[in-house]
C-alpha positions in Angstrom: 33.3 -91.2 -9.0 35.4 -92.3 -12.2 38.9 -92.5 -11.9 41.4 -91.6 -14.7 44.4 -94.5 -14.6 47.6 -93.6 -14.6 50.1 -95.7 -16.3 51.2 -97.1 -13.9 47.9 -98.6 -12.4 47.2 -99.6 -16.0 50.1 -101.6 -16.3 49.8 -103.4 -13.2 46.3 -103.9 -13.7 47.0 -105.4 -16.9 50.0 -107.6 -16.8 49.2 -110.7 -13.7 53.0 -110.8 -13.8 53.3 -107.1 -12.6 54.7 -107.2 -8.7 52.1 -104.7 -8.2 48.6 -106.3 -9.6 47.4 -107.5 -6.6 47.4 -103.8 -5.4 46.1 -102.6 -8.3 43.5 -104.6 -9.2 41.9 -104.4 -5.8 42.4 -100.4 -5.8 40.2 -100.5 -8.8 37.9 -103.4 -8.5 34.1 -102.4 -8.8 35.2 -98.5 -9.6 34.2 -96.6 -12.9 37.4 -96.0 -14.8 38.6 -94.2 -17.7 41.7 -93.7 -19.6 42.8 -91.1 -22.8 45.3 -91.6 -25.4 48.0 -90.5 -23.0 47.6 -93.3 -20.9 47.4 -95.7 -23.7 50.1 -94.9 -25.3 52.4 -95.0 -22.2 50.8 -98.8 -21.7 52.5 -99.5 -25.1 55.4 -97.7 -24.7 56.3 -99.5 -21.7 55.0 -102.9 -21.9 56.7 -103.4 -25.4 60.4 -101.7 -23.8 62.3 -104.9 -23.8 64.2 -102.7 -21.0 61.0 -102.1 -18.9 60.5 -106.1 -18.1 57.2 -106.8 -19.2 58.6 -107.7 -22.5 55.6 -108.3 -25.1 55.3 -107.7 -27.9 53.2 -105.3 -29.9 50.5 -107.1 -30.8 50.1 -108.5 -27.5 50.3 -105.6 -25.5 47.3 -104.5 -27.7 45.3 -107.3 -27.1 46.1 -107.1 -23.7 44.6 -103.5 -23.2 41.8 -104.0 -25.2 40.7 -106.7 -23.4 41.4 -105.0 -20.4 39.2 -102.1 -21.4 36.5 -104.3 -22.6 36.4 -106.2 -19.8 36.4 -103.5 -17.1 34.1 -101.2 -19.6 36.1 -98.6 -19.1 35.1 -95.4 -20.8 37.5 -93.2 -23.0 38.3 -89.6 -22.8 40.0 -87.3 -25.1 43.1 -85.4 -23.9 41.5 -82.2 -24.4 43.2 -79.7 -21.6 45.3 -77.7 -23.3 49.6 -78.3 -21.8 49.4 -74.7 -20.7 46.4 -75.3 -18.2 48.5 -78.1 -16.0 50.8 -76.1 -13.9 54.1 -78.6 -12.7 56.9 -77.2 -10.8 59.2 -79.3 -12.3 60.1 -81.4 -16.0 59.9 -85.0 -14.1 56.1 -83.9 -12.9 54.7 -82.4 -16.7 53.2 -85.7 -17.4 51.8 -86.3 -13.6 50.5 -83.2 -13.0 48.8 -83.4 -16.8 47.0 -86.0 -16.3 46.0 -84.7 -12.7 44.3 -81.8 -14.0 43.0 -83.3 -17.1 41.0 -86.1 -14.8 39.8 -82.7 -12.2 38.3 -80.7 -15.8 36.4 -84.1 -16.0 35.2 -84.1 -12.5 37.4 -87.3 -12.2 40.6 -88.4 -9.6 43.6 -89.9 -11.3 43.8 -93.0 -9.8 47.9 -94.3 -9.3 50.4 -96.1 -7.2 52.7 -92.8 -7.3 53.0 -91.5 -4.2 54.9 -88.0 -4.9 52.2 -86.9 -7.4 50.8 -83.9 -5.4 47.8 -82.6 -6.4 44.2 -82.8 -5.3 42.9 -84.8 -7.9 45.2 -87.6 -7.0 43.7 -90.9 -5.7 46.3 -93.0 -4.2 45.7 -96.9 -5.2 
């Protein structure tokens, strides 16, 4: 089984500093993973927020996913389900649900530490 990160496994699994990388590294030690631009993009976004906490800057935030994604070998997919196909039933659960059905069309689970994502394609780390 591959699992799609969320962001928020990404950025724990990233960032030693996170409160939650313990948690997340284990949840994804020794699994196949994958990620798509989404994902990547919210890694940036929200490890170069000086609001967010993890403070870095661009560069290193770059660095620190590639590596990451070297490392790990994780594979890269394209975000290629059209918006209209992901069905939320509310604006705080577009980008949730999106990437839920986008990692089920793969054959994949989205693996995350958000427990209010339902949907069956969620894996709970």
């Amino acid at each position: 089984m591959t699992y799609l990160l969320d962001v928020n496994v990404l950025l724990s699994g990233v960032w030693s500093n996170h409160p939650l990388h313990q948690r997340a590294f284990a949840g994804i030690e020794g699994k196949s993973l994958a990620v798509c631009p989404l994902t990547e993009l919210g890694f940036i976004r929200i490890s170069t927020d000086p609001s967010a906490g993890i403070r870095a800057g661009m560069d290193d935030a770059r660095a620190a996913l590639q590596q990451f994604l070297d490392g790990r070998k994780v594979q890269r997919i394209n975000d290629d389900l059209p918006a209209l196909e992901s069905h939320p039933k509310t604006s705080k659960q577009v980008t949730d649900h999106y990437l839920a059905a986008l990692a089920d069309k793969h054959g994949f689970k989205l693996a995350t530490l958000d427990e209010r994502i339902e949907h069956p394609a969620v894996a709970l780390i």
